[in-house]
C-alpha positions in Angstrom: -62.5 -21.8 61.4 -63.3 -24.4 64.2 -61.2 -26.2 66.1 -61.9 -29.7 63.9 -60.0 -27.9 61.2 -57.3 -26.0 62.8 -56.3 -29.9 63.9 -56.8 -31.4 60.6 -54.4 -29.0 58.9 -51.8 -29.4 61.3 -51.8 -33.5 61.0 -51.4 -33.2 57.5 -48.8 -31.0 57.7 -47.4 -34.0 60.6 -48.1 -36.6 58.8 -45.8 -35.4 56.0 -43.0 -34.9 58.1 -43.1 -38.4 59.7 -43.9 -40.1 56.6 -40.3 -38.2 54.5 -38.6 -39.2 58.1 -39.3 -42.9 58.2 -37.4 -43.9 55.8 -34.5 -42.3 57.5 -35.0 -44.0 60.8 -35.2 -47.6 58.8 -32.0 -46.7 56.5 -29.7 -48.5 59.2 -30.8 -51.9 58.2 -30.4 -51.6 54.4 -27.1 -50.8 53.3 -28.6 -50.4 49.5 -31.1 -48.1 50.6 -28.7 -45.9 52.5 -25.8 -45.8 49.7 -29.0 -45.2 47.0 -29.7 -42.2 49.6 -26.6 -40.8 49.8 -26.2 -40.4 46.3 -29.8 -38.6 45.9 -29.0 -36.3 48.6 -25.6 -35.7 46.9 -26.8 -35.0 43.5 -29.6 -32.5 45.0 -27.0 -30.9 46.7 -24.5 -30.2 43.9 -27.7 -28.5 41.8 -27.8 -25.9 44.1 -25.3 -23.1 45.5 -23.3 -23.7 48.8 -24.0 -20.0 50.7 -23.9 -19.8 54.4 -27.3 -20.1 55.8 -28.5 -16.7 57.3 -29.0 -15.5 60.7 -32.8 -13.9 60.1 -33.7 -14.5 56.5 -34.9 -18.1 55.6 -32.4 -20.1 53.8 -33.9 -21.1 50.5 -31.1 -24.3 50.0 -32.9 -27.4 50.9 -30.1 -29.7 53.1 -29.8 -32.1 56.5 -29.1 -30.7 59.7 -29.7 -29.9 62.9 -29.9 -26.6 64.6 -30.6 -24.7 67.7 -30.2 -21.1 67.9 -30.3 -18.8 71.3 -32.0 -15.5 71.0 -32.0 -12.6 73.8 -35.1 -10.2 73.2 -34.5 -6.6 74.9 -38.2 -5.7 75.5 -40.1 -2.3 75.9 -39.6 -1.3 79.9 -36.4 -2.5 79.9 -37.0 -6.8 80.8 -35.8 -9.1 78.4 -36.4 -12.7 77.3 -34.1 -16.1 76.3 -35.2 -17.9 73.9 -33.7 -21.1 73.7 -34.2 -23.2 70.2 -36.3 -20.6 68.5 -38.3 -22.9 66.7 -35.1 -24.3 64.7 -34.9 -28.0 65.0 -33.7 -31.2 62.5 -33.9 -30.8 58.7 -34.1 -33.7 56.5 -34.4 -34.4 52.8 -36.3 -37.6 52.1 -36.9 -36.8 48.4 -35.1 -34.9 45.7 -35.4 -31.1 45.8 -37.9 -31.5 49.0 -36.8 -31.0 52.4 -38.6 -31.3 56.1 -38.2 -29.7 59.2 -39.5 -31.2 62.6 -38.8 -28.0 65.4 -39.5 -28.9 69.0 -40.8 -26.4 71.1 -38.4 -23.5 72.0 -38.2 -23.2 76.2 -38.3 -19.3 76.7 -37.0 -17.4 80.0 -38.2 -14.1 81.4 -36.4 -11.0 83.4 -39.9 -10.1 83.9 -40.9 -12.0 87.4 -44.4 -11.2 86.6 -44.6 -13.4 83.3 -44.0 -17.7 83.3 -41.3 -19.3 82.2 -42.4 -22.2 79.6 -42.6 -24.0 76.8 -43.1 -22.5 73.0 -45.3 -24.1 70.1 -43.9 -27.2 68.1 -43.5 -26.0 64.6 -43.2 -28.3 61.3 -42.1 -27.3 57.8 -42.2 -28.5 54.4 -40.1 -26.6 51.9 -39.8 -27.7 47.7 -36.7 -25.9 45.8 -38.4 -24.9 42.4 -35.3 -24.5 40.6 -31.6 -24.9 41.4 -28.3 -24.0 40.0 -24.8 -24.1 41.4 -22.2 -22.0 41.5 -20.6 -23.2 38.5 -23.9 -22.6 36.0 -26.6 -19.8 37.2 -25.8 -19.7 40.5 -28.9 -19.2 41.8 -32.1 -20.9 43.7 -36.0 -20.4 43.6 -38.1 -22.2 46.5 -41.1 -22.3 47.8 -42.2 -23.8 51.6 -45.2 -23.8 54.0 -45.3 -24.1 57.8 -47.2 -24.5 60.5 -46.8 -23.7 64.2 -49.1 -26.1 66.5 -50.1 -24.3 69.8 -48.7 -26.5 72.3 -47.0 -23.6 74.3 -48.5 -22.8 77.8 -48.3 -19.6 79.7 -48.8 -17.1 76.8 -45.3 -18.3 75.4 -47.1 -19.8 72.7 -49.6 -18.9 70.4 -53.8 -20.0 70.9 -54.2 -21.2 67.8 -52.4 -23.0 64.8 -50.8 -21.0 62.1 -49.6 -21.1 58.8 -46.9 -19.7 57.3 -46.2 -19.8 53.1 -43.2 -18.3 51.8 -41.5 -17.9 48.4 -37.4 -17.9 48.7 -35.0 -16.9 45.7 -31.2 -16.4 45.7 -28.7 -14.7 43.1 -24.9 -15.2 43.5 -21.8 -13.0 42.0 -18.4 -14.4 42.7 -17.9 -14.1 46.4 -21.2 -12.6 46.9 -25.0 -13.9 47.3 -28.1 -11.9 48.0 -31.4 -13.7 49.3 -34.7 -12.5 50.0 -37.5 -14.4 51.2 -41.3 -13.2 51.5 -44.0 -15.0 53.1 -47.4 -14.5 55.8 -48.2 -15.4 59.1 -52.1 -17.3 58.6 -53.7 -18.0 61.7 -56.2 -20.8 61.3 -58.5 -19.6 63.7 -59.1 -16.2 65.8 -57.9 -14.0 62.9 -59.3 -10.8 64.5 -57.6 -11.9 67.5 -53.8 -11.9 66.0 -54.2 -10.4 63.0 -52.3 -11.3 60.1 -48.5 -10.3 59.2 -46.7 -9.8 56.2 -42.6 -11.0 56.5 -40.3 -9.6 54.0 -36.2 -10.6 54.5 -33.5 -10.0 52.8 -29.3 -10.3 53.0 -26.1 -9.4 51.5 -23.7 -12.4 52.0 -19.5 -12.1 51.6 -17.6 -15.2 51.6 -14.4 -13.6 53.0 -12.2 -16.6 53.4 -12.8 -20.7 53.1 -14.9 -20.7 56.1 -15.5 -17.3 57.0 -18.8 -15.2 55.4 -20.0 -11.8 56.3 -23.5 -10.4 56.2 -26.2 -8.0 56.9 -29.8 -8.6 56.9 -33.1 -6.3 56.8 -35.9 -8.0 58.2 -39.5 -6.4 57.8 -42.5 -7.4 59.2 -46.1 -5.4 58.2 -49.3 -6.2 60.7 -52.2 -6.7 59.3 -54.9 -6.9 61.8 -54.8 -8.0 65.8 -53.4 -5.2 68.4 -50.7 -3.7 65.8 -52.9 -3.2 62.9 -51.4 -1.1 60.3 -47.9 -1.0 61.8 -44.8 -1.8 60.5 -41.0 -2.9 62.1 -37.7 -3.0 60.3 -34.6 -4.6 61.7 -31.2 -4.5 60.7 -29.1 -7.7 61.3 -25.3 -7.7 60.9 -23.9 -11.1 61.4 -20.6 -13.6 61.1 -21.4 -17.0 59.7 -18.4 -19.8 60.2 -19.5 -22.1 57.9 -19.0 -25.9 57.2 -16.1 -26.5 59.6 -15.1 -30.7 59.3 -15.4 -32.6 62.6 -15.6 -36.2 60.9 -12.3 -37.4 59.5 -14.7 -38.3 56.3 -15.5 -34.9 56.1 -19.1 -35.7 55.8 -20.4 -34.0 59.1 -19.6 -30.2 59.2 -20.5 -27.5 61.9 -21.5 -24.0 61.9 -21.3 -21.5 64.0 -23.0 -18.1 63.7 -23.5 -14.9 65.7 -25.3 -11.7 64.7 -27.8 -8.9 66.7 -31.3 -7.8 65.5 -31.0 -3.8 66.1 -34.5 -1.6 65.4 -34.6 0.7 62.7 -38.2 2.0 62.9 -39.6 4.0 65.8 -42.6 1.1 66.7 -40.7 -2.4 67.2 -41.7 -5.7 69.3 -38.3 -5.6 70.9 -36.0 -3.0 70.2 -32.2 -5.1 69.6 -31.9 -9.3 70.0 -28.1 -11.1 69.7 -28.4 -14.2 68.3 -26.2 -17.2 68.2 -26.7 -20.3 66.3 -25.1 -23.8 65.8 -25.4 -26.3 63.2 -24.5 -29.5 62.4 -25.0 -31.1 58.8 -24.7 -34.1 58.0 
C-alpha cells in the first residue's frame, strides 16, 4: 500500500478526533452547551459498570481522562528501556456511547549506549461501546474500537509505517468481581512482510477489595504473524493494585488513580522478559 494511502487513513482517523474534541475546547463560552454535556456524559456513564481500568488489558468502559503510564522493559542481554507515556494520553467522550483518545508520542530511554534516545509514534483511537449495562442490571459491557499509530518516532523508537489496530472488548461482573478480555490485531498499512502482523489476546480477573482498593491479574498474549518472529508466540502474566477514583475536587467531580503492576514472562520466547508499570489517571 503506498505512501498516499498510509496518510489518508491516518487523517481520517485525525480528523475524527479533532472534530469529537472541538466541541470541547468551545464548551467554555456556552454555559447551555456545557450543562447539556454534562448530563450526556453522565447518563452514558451510569449505563455502564464502574470497574477499575486495567494495567495491560484495554479497558472496554468509554470515559474522560487523562493518563500517563511509566513502563521499565528488562531486555534480552540484560539492558533495559523507560518508556515514558506509553502511548496513553487524554480520553474524551464527545458523543454518547463513543469515546476518543489523542496519545502524544511516548519519549523512551535506553541502558543500551549503543541505541538513541527519542521520541515514539503519536497514536489516535476511536472506540464505540456496543452495549452497556451497570452494575445494578447485567452488569456487563460489549465494545468495539480501532486505532492507529502514526510513525512520527525517529531513531528506530518508532515504527516505519502507520498501523492499525481493531479490537473487540467485553466485560462480565459478579458482585465484587469483573473479568475482561479484549482481542484485537496489529495492521500495518504498509511493509507487511517487513513487520508482520500480530494477533493480541488480554484478559483479567478484577477484585474490588475495599471502596478504593481493587486487585488484579492479567494474561496478556501476543501471536506473530509474519516479520522476524513469524510463528511465535509470548504470554505475560500481570499482577497489579489499582487505587481507584480517589476525590481531589471538593465537588467530587475530578478523581485520580493510581496503579502499579509488573509484566513477568511466562513462555520461553518473549520481547522482554518482566516490565513494572505504573500508571496515573485523572478523570474528569
Amino acid at each position: 500500500m503506498n505512501c498516499t494511502l498510509q496518510r489518508s487513513i491516518c487523517s481520517s482517523v485525525l480528523i475524527l478526533c479533532v472534530t469529537g474534541s472541538l466541541g470541547v475546547l468551545r464548551a467554555p463560552a456556552q454555559g447551555a452547551w456545557i450543562k447539556g454535556y454534562e448530563a450526556r456524559l453522565k447518563a452514558t456513564l451510569a449505563e455502564q459498570p464502574h470497574w477499575a481500568t486495567p494495567l495491560v488489558t484495554t479497558n472496554p468502559r468509554v470515559e474522560e481522562d487523562i493518563r500517563v503510564d511509566f513502563v521499565r522493559e528488562s531486555l534480552a542481554g540484560g539492558q533495559k528501556s523507560w518508556n515514558y507515556g506509553n502511548t496513553k494520553g487524554l480520553q474524551v467522550v464527545p458523543f454518547r456511547r463513543i469515546e476518543l483518545r489523542f496519545s502524544p508520542p511516548p519519549f523512551i530511554i535506553h541502558s543500551d549506549p549503543h541505541v538513541e534516545d527519542g521520541f515514539g509514534d503519536v497514536a489516535l483511537r476511536a472506540k464505540v461501546r456496543l452495549y452497556g449495562s451497570s452494575e445494578e442490571h447485567r452488569n456487563a459491557i460489549v465494545t468495539a474500537l480501532l486505532g492507529a499509530n502514526v510513525p512520527t518516532g525517529k531513531s528506530g523508537n518508532g515504527s516505519c509505517c502507520a498501523i492499525l489496530t481493531p479490537t473487540l472488548e467485553a466485560g462480565k461482573g459478579w458482585g465484587r468481581m469483573d473479568a475482561i478480555t479484549s482481542l484485537g490485531g496489529s495492521l500495518p498499512v504498509s511493509n507487511t512482510a517487513g513487520l508482520g502482523r500480530q494477533m493480541v489476546w488480554n484478559n483479567a480477573v478484577q477484585y474490588h477489595a475495599t471502596h478504593y482498593l481493587w486487585m488484579e491479574t492479567e494474561i496478556n498474549t501476543t501471536a506473530y504473524y509474519g516479520g522476524k518472529n513469524d510463528s511465535k508466540t509470548q504470554t505475560f502474566t500481570t499482577p497489579g493494585v489499582i487505587a481507584s477514583r480517589i476525590p481531589i475536587s471538593r465537588s467530587g467531580k475530578i478523581v485520580m488513580s493510581l496503579s502499579v503492576g509488573e509484566q513477568i514472562a511466562l513462555t520461553h520466547f518473549n520481547t522482554y522478559n518482566h516490565s513494572p508499570i505504573y500508571s496515573f489517571r485523572l478523570r474528569f
